[in-house]
C-alpha atoms as one frame of an Amber mdcrd trajectory, in Angstrom:
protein
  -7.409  41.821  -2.752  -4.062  41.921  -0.867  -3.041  38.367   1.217  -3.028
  38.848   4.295  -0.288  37.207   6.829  -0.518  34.518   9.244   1.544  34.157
  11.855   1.946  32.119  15.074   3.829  32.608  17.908   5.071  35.572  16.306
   6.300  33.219  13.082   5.294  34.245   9.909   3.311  30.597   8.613   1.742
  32.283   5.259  -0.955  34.289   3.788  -4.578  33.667   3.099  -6.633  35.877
   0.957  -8.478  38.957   2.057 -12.001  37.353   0.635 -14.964  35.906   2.195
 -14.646  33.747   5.341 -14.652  30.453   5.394 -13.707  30.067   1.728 -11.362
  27.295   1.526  -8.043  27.701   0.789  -7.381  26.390  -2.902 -10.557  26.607
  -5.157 -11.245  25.614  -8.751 -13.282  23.800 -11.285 -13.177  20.068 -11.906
 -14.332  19.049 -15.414 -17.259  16.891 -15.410 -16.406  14.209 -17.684 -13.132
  13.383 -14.764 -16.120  12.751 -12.510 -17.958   9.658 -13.422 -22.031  10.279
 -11.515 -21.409  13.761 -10.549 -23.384  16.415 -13.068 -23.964  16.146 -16.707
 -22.884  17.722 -19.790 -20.481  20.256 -20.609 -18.862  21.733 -17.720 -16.901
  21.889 -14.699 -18.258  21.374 -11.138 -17.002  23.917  -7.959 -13.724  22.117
  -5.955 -13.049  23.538  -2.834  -9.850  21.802  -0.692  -9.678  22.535   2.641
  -5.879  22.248   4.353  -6.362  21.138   8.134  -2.891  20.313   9.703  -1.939
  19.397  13.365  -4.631  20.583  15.992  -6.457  22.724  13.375  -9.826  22.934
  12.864 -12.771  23.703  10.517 -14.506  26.962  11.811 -17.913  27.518  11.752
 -17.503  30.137   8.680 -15.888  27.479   6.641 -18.301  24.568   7.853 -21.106
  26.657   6.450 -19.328  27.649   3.658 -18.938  24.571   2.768 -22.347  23.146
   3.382 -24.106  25.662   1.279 -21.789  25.146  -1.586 -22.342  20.906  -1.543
 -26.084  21.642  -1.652 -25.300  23.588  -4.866 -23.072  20.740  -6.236 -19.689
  21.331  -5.214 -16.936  19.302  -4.143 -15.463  19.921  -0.763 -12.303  18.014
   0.197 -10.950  18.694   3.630  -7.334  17.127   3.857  -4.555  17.329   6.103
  -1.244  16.827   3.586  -1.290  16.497   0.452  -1.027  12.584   0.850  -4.598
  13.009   1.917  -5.427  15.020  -0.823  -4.483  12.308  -3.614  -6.190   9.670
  -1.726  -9.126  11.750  -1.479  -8.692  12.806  -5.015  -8.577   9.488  -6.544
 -11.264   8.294  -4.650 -13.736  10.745  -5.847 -12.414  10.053  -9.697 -13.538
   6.247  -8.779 -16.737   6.939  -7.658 -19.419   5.018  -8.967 -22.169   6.656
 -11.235 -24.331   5.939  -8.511 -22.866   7.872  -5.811 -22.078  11.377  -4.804
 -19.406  12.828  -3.421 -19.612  14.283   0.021 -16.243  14.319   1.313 -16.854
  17.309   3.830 -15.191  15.810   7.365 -16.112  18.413   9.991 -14.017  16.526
  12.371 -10.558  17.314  10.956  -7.733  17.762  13.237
């Protein structure tokens, strides 16, 4: 599929793929031995990272998106730079075998 431009104010801002809504905008797959508790054997596990910045906010497309993909086992990071990302990042690679990660944050600004 062809990107398809975003613009505001009449300012080009950048693209976002012509694919499902609410799919978040960088995806891939996490091995599973990075992730201490999360899965087991060989593998990879679903990452989806969500870029909020300024006033933005989740829609409902991507908050269901990414509910239905956490009850299937996948990651979800919502972030707002990519400061936020590597905190979120290493926080999930600390995790504890005894917890899972649910990092959605529907209240991102």
């Amino acid at each position: 599929m062809l990107p398809i431009p975003l613009s505001r104010k009449g300012i080009l801002v950048g693209y976002r793929s012509g694919g499902r809504a609410g799919i978040p905008d960088i995806i891939g797959v996490v091995r599973k031995d990075l992730l201490s508790g999360v899965g087991s054997g060989e593998g990879g596990i679903f990452l989806g990272v969500e870029v909020k910045t300024g006033h933005d906010k989740l829609r409902d497309e991507q908050i269901g998106f990414h509910q239905q993909a956490q009850k299937v086992g996948a990651i979800i990071l919502v972030v707002k730079d990519f400061e936020d990302f590597l905190k979120q990042w290493n926080t999930l690679l600390k995790l504890n075998k005894s917890e899972t990660p649910t990092l959605l944050d529907t209240k991102a600004d």
